[in-house]
Each structure stands twice: as C-alpha cells, then as structure tokens.
C-alpha distance (Angstrom), angle and dihedral (degrees) to the residues before:
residue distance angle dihedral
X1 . . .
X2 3.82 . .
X3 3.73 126.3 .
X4 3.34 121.3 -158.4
X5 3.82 124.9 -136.1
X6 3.68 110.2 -159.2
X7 3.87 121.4 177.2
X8 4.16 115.2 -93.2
X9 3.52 97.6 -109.7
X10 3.96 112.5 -98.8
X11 3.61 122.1 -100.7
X12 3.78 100.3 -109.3
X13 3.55 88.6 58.3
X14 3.89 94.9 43.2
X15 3.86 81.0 61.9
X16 3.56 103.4 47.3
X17 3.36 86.3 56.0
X18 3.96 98.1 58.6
X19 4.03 84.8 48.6
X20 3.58 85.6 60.4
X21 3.85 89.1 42.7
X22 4.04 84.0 51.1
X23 4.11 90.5 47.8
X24 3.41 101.1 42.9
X25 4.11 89.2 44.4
X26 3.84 83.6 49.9
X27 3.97 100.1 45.2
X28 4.24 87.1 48.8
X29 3.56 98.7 45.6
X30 4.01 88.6 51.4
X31 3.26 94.9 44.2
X32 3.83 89.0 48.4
X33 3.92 94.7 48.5
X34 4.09 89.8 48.3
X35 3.91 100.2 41.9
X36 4.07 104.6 26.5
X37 3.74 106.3 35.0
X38 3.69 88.1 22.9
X39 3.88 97.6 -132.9
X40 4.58 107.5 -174.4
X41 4.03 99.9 -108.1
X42 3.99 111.0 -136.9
X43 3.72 117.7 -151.6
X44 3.63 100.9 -106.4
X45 4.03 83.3 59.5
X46 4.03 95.8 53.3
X47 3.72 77.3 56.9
X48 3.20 101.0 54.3
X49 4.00 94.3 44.1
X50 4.18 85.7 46.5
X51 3.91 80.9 65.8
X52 3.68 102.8 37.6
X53 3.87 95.1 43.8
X54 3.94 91.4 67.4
X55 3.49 91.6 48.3
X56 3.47 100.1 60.6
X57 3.63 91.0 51.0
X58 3.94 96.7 47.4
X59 3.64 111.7 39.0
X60 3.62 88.3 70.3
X61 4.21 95.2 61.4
X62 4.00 78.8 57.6
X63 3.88 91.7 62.8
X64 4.17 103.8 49.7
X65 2.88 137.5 87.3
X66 3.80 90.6 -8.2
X67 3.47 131.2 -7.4
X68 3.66 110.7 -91.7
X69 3.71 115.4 -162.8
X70 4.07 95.7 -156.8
X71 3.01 88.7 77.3
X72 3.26 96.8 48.9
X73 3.79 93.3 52.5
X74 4.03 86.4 47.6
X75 3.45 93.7 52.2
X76 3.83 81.5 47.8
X77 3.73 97.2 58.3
X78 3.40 89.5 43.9
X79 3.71 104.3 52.7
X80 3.55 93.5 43.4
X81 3.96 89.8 59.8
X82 3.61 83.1 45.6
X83 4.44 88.7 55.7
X84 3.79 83.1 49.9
X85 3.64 99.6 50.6
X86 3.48 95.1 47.5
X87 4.03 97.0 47.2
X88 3.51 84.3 48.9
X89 4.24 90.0 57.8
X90 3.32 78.1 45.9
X91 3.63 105.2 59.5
X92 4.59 80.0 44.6
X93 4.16 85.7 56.7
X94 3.64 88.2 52.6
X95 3.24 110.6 39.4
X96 4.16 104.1 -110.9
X97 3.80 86.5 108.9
X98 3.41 117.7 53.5
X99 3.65 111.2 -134.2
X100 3.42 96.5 -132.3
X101 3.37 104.5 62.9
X102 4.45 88.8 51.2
X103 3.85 136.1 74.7
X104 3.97 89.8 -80.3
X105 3.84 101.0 84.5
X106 4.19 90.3 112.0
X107 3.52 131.7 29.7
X108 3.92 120.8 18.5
X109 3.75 110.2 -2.1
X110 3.94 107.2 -111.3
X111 4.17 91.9 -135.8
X112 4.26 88.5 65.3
X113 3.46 99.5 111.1
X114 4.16 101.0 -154.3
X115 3.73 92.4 -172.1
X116 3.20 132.4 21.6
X117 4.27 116.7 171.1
X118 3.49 127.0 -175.4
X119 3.54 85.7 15.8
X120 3.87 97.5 -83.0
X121 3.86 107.6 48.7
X122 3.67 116.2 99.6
X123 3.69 136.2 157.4
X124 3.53 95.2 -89.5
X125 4.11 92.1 46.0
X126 4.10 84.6 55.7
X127 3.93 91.1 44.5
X128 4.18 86.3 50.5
X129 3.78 94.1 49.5
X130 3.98 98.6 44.3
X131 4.14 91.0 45.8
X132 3.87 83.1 45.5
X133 3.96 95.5 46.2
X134 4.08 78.5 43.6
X135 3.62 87.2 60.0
X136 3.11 106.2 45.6
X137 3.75 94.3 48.6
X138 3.83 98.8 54.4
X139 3.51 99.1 37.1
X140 4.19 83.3 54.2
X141 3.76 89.0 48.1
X142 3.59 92.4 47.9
X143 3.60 95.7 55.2
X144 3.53 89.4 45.6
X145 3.29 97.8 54.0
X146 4.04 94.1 51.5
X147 3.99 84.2 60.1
C-alpha cells in the first residue's frame, strides 16, 4: 500500500482559490436574482456582470496544474475595474453622481435600488464588497506568489 505525500498547496494559491469561490458565488447569485426572481437589470449592473462573468471562468486556469500568476494579475485588472464600476453605481444610488450624466439615461434608471436589506445593502453595496474581497484576494496572492 502506497501513500502519497503531495505538497499542502501554497498560500497564494489557497487564495486564488477563495477569489474564485467569491466570483463564482457572485456570478450565481446575479444570475439567480436576474433570471429566478426576475429582478429589472440597470446598465451599470450588466457592467458589472460583463466583468464578473469572465472571472468566474478564468481564475480557475490559474489554479491547475500549476499556479499561474497571469491569471492572477488578469483577474486583477479585471476585478479592480469591476470595484470601480460598482462604486461608481454607487455614487448613482446615492446621489453623488447625477444620473444623468451615466449609462442610465434609457431603460431602468441605475439609482432604483431593487433591494435594499438591513436598510443599507443594495445591489450595488454587494457588487462593491465582492470586487473589494476580489481585490484583496488577488492582490494577496500576487504578492505571495512573488515570495
């Protein structure tokens, strides 16, 4: 009987991993709020999804066979467009930005908040802490990769 002794795997990887835990969380609960309960998708959201879509799908080609930190700098680039986007819905929901001047001028006006739970948590708020947590994670990985 052999047992095998393979290496834990190494901590940048162990955090690209949970970003694509937090992407592919973030891609399935949009896609269950706009398809299942049928929530109206502004502009600023499609977006938002047309950067968090890809990431889903990529971040996982960084973890086999090897790590591979381009895509961990991709998914970098990309998420952090993603934080931007979504502060700058944001600053539509609250009023910083006017609307007017955004993406929202047909369709469903970007400042609608949809949901809102606890009182502050809307679909922009979520979008803000997932690109953030996104962030966070690859920029950690890529550090810790470089070690």
């Amino acid at each position: 009987m052999t047992v095998s002794s393979s290496a834990p795997p190494s901590p940048a990887w162990l955090l690209l991993f949970a970003a694509w835990i937090v992407a592919a969380t973030a891609t399935l609960s949009a896609l269950f709020l706009g398809e299942v309960v049928g929530l109206p998708i502004c502009p600023m959201c499609w977006y938002q999804r047309i950067v968090m879509f890809p990431l889903a799908v990529i971040l996982p080609f960084g973890l086999f066979p090897d790590l591979d930190v381009r895509v961990i700098r991709q998914g970098l680039v990309l998420a952090a467009i993603g934080l931007l986007l979504a502060l700058y819905h944001q600053g539509i929901v609250v009023g910083l930005i006017p609307e007017a001047i955004g993406p929202c001028r047909q369709g469903i006006p970007c400042a609608e908040t949809v949901i809102r739970w606890f009182g502050f948590v809307t679909i922009p708020v979520l979008s803000i802490v997932a690109f953030a947590t996104l962030v966070a994670l690859l920029a950690a990985a890529h550090f810790r990769s470089h070690r």
